[in-house]
C-alpha positions as CSV (number, residue, x, y, z in Angstrom):
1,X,135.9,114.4,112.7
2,X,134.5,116.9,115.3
3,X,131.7,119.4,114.4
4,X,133.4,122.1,114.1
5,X,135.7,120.7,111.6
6,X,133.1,119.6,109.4
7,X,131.1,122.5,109.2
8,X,134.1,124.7,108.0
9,X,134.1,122.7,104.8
10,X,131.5,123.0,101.6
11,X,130.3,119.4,99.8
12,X,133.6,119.5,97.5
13,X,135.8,120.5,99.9
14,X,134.7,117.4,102.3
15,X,134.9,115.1,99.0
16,X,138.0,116.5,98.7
17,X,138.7,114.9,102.1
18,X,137.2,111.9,101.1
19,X,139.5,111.4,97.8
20,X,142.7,112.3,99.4
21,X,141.9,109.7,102.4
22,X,141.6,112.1,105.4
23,X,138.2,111.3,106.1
24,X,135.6,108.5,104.8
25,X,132.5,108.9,103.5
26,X,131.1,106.7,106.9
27,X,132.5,109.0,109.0
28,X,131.3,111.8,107.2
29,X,127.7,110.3,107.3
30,X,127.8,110.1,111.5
31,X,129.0,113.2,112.1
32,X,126.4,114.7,109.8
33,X,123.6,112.4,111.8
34,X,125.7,113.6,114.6
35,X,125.1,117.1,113.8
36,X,121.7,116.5,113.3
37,X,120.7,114.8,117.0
38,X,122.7,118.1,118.0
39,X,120.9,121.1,116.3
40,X,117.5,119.7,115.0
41,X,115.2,119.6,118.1
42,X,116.1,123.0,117.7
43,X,114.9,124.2,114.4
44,X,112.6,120.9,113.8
45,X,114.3,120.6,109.9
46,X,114.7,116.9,109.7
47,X,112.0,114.7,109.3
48,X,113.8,111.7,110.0
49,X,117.1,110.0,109.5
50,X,118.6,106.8,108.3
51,X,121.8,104.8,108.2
52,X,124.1,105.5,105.1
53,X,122.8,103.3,102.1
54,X,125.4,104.1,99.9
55,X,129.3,103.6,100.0
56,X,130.7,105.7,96.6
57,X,134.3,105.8,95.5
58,X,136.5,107.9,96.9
59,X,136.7,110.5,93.9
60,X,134.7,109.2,91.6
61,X,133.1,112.5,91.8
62,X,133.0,115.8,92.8
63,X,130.5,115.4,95.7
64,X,131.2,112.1,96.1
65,X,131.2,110.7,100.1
66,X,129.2,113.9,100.6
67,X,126.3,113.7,103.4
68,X,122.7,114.9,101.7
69,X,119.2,115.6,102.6
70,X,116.0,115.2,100.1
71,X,113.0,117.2,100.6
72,X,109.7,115.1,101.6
73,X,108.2,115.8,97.8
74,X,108.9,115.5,94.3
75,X,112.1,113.0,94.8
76,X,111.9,109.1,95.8
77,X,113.9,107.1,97.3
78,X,113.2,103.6,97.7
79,X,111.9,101.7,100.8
80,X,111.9,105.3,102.1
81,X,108.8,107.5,103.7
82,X,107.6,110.5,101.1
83,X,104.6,112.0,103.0
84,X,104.3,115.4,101.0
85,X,104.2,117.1,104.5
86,X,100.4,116.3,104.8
87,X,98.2,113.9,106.8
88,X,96.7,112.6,103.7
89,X,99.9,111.1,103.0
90,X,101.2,109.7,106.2
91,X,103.0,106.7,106.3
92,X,103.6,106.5,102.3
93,X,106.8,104.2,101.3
94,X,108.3,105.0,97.9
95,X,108.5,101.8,95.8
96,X,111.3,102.8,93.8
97,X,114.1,105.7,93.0
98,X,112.9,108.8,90.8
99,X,115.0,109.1,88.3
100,X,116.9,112.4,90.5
101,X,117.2,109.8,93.3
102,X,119.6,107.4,90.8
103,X,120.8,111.1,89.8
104,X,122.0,111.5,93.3
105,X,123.5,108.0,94.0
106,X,125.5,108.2,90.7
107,X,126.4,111.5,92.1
108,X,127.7,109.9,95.1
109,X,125.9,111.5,97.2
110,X,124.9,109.8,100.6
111,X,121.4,110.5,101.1
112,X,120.7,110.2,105.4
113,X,117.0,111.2,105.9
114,X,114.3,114.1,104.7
115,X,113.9,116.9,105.0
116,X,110.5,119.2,106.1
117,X,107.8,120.7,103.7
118,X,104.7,122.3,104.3
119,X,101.5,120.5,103.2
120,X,102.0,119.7,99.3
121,X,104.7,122.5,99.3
122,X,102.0,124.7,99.3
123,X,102.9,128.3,101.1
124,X,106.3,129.9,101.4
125,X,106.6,129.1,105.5
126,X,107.2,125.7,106.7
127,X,104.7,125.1,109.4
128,X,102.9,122.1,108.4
129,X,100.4,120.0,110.8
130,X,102.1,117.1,110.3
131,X,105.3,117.9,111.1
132,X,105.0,121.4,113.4
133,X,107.0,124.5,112.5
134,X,110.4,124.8,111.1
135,X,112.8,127.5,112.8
136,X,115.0,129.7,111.3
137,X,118.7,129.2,113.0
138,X,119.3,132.8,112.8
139,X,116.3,133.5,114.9
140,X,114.1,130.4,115.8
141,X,111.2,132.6,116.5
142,X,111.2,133.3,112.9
143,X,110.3,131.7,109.4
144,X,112.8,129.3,107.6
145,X,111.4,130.3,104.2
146,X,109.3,127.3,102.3
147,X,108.5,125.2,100.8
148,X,112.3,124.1,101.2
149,X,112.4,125.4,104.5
150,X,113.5,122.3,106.1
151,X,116.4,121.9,103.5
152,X,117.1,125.7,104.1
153,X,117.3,125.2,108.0
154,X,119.1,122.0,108.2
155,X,121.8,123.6,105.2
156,X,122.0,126.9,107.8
157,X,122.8,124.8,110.7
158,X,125.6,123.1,109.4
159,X,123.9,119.5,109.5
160,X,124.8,119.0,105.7
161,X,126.4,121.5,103.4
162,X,123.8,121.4,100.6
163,X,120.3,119.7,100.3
164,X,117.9,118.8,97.9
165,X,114.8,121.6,97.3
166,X,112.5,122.4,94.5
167,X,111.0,125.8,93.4
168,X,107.5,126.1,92.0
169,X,106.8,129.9,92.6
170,X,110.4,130.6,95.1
171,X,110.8,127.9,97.2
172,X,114.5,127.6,96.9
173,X,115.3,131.2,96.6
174,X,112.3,132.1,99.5
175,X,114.8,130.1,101.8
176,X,117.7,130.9,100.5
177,X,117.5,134.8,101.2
178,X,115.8,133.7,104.7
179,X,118.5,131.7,105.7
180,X,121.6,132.7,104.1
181,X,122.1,130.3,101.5
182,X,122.7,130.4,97.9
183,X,120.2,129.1,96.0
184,X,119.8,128.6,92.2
185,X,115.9,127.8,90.5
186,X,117.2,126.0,87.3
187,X,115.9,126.7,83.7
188,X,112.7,124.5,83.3
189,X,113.3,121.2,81.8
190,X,117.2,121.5,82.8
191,X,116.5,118.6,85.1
192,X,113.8,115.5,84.8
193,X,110.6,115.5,86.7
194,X,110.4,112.0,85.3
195,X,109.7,109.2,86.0
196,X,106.3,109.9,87.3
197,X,105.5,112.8,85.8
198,X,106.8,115.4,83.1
199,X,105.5,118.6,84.7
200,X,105.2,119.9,88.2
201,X,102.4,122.6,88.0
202,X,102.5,122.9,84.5
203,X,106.2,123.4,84.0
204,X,106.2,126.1,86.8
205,X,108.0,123.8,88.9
206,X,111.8,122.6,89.0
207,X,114.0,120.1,91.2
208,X,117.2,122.2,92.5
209,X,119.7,122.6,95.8
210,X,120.0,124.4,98.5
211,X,124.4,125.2,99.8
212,X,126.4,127.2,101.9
213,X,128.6,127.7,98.7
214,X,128.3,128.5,94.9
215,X,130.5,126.1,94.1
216,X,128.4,123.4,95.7
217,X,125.4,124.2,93.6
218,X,127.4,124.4,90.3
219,X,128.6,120.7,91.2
220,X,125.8,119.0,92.3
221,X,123.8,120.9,88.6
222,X,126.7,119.0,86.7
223,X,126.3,115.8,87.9
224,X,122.1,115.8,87.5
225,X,120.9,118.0,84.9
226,X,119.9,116.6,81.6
227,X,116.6,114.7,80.2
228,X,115.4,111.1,80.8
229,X,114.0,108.8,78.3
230,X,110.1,110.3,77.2
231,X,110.9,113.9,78.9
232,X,108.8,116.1,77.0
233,X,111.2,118.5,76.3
234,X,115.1,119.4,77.7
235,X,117.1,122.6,78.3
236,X,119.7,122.9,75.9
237,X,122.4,121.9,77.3
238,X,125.4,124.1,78.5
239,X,129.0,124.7,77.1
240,X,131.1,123.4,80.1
241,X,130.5,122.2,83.4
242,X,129.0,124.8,85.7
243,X,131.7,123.8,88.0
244,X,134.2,126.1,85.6
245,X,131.7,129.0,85.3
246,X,132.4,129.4,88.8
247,X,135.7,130.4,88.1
248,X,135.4,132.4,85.0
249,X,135.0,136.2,84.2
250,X,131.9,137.0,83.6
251,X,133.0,139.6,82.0
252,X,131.3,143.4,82.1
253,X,127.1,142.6,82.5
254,X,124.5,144.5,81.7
255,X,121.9,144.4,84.8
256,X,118.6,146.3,84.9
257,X,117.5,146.8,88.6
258,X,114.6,146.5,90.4
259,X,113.0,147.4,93.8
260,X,109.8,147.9,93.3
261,X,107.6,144.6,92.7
262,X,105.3,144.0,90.3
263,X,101.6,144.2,92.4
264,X,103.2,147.1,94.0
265,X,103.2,146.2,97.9
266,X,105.8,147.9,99.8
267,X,109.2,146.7,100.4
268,X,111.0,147.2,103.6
269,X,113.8,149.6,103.9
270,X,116.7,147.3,104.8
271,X,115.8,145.4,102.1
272,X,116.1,148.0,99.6
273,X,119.6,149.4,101.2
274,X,120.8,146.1,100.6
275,X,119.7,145.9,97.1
276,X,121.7,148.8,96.5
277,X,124.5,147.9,97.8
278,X,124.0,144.6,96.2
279,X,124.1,147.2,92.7
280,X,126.8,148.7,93.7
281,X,129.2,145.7,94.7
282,X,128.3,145.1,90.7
283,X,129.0,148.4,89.8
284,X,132.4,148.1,91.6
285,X,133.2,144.8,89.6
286,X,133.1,146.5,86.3
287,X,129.0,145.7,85.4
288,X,126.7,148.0,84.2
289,X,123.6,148.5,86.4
290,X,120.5,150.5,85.8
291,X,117.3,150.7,87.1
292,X,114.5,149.5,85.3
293,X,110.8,148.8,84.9
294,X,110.1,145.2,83.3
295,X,106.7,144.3,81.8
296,X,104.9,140.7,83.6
297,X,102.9,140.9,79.8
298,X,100.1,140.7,82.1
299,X,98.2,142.4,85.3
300,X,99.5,141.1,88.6
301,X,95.7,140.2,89.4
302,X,95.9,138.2,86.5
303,X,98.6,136.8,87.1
304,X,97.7,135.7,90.4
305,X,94.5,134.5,89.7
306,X,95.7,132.2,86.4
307,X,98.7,130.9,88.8
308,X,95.9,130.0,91.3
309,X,94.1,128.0,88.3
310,X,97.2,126.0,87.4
311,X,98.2,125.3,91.5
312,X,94.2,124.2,92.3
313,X,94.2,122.1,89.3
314,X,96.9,120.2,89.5
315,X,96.8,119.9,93.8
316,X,93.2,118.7,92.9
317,X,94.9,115.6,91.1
318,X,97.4,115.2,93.9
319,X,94.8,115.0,96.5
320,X,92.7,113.0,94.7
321,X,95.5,110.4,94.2
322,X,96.3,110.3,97.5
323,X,93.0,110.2,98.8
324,X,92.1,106.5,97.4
325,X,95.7,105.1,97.8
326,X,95.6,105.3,101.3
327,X,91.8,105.4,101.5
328,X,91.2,107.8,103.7
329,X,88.6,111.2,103.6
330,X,89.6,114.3,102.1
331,X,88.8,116.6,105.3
332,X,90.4,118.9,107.8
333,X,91.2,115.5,109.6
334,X,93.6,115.1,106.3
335,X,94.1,118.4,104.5
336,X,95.0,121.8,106.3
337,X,92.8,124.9,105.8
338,X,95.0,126.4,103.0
339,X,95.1,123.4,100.4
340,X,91.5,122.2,101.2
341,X,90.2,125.9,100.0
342,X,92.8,125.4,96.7
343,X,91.1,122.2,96.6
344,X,87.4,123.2,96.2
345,X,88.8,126.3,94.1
346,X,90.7,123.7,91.5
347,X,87.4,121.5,91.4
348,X,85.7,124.4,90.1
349,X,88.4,125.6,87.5
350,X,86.8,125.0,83.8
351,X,88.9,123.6,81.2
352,X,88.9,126.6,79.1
353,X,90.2,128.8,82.1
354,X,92.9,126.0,82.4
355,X,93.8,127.2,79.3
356,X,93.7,130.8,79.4
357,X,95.6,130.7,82.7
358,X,98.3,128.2,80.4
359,X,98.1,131.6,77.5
360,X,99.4,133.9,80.9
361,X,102.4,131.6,80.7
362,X,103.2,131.9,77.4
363,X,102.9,136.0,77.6
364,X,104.8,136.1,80.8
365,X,107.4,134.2,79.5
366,X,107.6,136.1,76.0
367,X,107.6,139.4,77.9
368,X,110.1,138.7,80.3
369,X,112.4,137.1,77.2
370,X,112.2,140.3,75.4
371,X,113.7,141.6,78.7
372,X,116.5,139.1,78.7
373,X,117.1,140.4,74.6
374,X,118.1,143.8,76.1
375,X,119.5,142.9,79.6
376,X,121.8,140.5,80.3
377,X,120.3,140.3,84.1
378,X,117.6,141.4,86.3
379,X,118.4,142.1,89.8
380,X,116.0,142.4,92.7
381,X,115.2,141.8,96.3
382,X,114.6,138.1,96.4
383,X,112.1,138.6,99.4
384,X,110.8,142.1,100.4
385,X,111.0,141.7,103.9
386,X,113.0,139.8,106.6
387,X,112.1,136.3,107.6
388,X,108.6,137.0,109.3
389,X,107.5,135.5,113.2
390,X,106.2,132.0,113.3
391,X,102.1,132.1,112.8
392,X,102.7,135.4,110.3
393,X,101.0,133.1,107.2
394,X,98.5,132.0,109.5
395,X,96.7,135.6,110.3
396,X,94.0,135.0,108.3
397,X,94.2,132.0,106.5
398,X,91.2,130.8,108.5
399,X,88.3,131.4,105.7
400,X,90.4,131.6,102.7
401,X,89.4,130.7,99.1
402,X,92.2,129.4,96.9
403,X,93.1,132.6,94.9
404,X,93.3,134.3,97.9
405,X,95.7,132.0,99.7
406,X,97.8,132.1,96.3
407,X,97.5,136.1,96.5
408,X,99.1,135.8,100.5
409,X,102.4,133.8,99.3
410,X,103.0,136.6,96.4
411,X,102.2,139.4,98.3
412,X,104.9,137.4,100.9
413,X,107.2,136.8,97.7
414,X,106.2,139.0,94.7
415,X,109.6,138.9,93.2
416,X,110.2,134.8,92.6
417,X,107.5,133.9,90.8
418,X,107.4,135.5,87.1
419,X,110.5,133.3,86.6
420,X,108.9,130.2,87.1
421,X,106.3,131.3,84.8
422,X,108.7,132.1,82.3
423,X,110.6,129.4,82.9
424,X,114.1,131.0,83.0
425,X,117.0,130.7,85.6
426,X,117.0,133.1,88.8
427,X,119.3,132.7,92.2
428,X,119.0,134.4,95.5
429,X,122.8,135.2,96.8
430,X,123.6,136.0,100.6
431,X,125.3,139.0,99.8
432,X,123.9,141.2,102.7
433,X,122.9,141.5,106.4
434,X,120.6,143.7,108.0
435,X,122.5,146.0,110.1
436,X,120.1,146.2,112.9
437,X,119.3,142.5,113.4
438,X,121.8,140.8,112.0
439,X,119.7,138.7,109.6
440,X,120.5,137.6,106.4
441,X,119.0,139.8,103.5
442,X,119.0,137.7,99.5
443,X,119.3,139.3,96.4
444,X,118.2,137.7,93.6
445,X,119.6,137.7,90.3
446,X,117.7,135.9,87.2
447,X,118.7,135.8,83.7
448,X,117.5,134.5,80.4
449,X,116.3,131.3,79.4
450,X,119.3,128.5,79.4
451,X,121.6,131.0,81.1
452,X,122.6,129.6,84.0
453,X,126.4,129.9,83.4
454,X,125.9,133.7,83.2
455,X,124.8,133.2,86.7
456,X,126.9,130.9,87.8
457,X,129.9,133.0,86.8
458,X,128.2,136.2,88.6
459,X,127.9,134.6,91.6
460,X,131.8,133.0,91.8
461,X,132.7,136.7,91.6
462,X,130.5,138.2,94.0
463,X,131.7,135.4,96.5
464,X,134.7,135.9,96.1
465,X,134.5,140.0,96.5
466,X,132.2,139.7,99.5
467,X,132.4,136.2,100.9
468,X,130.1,134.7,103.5
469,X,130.8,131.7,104.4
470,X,131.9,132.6,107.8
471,X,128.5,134.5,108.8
472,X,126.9,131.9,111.2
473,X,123.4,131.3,113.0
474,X,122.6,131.2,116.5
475,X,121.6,127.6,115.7
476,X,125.1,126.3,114.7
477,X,126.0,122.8,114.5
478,X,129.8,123.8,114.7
479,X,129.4,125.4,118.3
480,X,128.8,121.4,119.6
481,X,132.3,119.5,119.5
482,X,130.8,116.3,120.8
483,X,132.3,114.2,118.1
């Protein structure tokens, strides 16, 4: 299969392939590995590849044959390398499959390397030591987004159609609207962190995807979501497949809108245009849209500073961890600037701040599920500015202390993370480009707790009336026919 055949297919379309005998799945896997030799010295999105492992049914399921990437944290895979983007790490070999990994084998999917994450998945850029820089394909002088940047670039440049990411304060939806991708944040507990822990960050964080298409996402959700044996507690889970939301009416929503983000900081102008006409596309397809103001239950200092006290915390464990299995210092020969200064910050964090900054969890998620009683939707700018130069996060970082690093990625990303807080659904959708650079602007749209369907069946809609799968990067695996 040349590149430039692969690339005009999503993950069920090339299963599709698969199933009907056009293709197989080992052809599928080396033009993928093809596709990444061609386009990743480029953007610098794949940590490393490896051979297929896995040779599923043709059929057996709607992704099955499919080439995949995992992100370098939160996901195992045995006999594999999981390095948490940092130093510290270096060299670590999984022992065993997480329970997602299985989830993904059963799924048929045919895992072929890892993908890039900054240090811990610590910042909203992905321009780790350990690894270098990410690029963006639309502009590779330019942020992929983070922590799933690598995921988001190698997705972008047509080296797999959807990858593995997770999302503790926007890192799916941060790279989604950078590279434009649709991204989905799941409800908490909608899939297992298990088995090595039951939390990621206290419940802020959750395991999701990163695709070209919305049906993609919707598949891949199907075929992983649910608890494992001692999970500590489990979404409820949905009606149908996501797969058939996709397809379904939605029927006439009622979305409050939102450009302004909480904390205030200025939004650009193209990013607000777009919003608009993001609200008016909506408008257009028969929902209600109005704007709105949405109280966080808390001050955005607060806010900040209590998300700082669950982040240091629980990095503090991590690093810790880390630090005696593979015996080595916990220094700047190990640990970059940013999550040494969380770490000394977390050391310090008292137990009963621990649990105040837990009680700002519980009142953002009771305020922002009062919204969701009113509303059926909240839609917003996922990002308030385009992706930013290389080195942006960097401009001061030097000297940091670990509130004020958090402070940096939400003043970068102010609109992402009440959901994680809260706990409830949210998806960045490539709806929009910036006229004047041609960049890819996300909206984001988040709904109530459990509601993914709602979005999933928003999102089939608005693909359909403004489709984009044919908006490419510069960096574009399907410009290289050297299969």
């Amino acid at each position: 299969m040349k590149l430039s055949e692969y690339v005009n297919h999503d993950g069920v379309g090339l299963a599709d392939l698969v199933a009907r005998g056009e293709v197989t799945a080992a052809e599928l896997a080396a033009t993928a590995l093809l596709a990444s030799d061609t386009v990743n010295p480029r953007i610098n999105a794949v940590v490393e590849t490896w051979p297929a492992q896995d040779t599923p049914a043709p059929g057996s399921t709607p992704l099955a044959g499919v080439p995949f990437l995992i992100k370098d944290l939160a996901v195992t895979m045995a006999g594999k390398r999981v390095e948490l983007g940092s130093r510290l790490a270096a060299g670590n070999v999984a022992e065993a499959d997480s329970s997602l990994m299985a989830r993904f084998r059963r799924a048929g999917l045919v895992t072929l390397g890892r993908t890039t994450t900054p240090e811990f998945a610590y910042s909203t850029t992905t321009e780790g030591v350990l690894y270098g820089a990410t690029r963006n394909p639309w502009d590779p002088t330019r942020s992929p987004g983070g922590s799933s940047g690598g995921s988001g670039a190698a997705v972008a440049a047509g080296i797999v159609p959807l990858a593995h990411a997770t999302d503790a304060a926007g890192s799916i939806r941060v790279p989604a609207a950078a590279n434009g991708l649709f991204g989905l944040k799941p409800t908490r507990g909608r899939i297992s962190m298990g088995p090595d822990a039951d939390e990621v960050f206290s419940g802020l964080a959750v395991h999701g995807a990163l695709s070209r298409s919305v049906r993609d996402s919707a598949a891949l959700l199907d075929l992983v979501h649910g608890p494992e044996a001692g999970d500590p507690y489990a979404a409820q889970r949905p009606e149908r497949p996501y797969a058939q939301e996709v397809t379904r009416s939605p029927g006439s929503l009622r979305i409050g809108l939102l450009t302004r983000p909480w904390g205030g900081r200025a939004v650009d102008a193209a990013v607000v245009d777009a919003t608009l006409r993001a609200a008016r596309l909506a408008e257009s397809l028969g929902h209600r849209v109005e704007e709105v103001r949405v109280d966080l239950g808390v001050g955005w200092e607060e806010f900040v500073l209590a998300n700082a006290r669950i982040w240091s915390t629980h990095l503090v464990s991590w690093i810790d961890g880390l630090a005696a299995a593979r015996a080595r210092p916990v220094d700047p020969t190990t640990v970059e600037p940013e999550a040494l200064a969380a770490y000394a910050y977390g050391r310090q964090v008292g137990g009963t701040e621990f649990v105040h900054a837990l009680a700002m969890r519980n009142g953002v998620a009771r305020a922002i599920g009062r919204y969701f009683t009113e509303y059926d939707l909240l839609l917003t700018p996922t990002l308030p500015e385009p992706p930013v130069p290389l080195g942006t996060y960097a401009e001061g970082a030097e000297g940091t202390d670990g509130p004020g690093w958090i402070g940096q990625l939400f003043h970068r990303s102010p609109f992402t993370a009440p959901f994680n807080v809260a706990g409830t659904p949210a998806m960045s959708v490539p709806l929009e480009t910036d006229p004047a650079t041609g960049f890819p602007v996300g909206v984001q749209f988040a709904a109530g707790y459990g509601r993914e369907d709602v979005l999933f069946r928003l999102a089939g809609q608005l693909e359909r009336a403004a489709p984009w799968a044919r908006r490419t990067p510069a960096v574009w695996a399907g410009r290289h026919d050297g299969a």
